[in-house]
C-alpha positions in Angstrom: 0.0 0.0 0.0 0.9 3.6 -0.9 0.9 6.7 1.4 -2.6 8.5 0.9 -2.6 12.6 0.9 -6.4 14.0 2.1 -6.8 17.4 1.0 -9.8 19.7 1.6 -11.7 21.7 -0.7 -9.5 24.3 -1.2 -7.3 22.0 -2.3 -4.2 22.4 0.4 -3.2 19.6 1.9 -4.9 18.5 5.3 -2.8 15.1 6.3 -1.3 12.3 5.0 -1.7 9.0 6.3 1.4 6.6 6.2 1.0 2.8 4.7 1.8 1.3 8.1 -1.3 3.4 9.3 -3.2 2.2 6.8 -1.9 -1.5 7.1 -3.1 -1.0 10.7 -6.7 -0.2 10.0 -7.0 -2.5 7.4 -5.8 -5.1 10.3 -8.4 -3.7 12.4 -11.2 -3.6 9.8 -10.5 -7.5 9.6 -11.0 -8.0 13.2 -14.0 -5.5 13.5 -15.9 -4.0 10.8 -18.5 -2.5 12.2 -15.8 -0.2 13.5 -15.8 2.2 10.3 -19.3 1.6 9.3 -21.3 5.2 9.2 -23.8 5.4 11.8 -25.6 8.4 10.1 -27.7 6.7 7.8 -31.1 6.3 7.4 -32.6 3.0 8.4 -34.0 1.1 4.9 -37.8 1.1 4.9 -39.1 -2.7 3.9 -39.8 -2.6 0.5 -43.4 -3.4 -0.6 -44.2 -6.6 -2.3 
């Protein structure tokens, strides 16, 4: 895995996160992923038959 730069919308250059940082959360994403799942969704509604 590569290095990966986040910028904003300006474009400047907020962080960048190292490959051993990202090897780490992909380790951690194995062990527990409902760990980075996004908790501001909307429940799905049952579709109708």
């Amino acid at each position: 895995m590569n290095q990966v730069k986040i910028y904003d919308r300006s474009g400047s250059l907020k962080k960048i996160i190292s490959a051993k940082e990202l090897k780490k959360r992909a380790d951690m994403l194995i062990t527990n992923p409902m760990q980075y799942r996004k908790t501001n969704r909307k429940p799905s509604s049952p579709k109708p038959a």
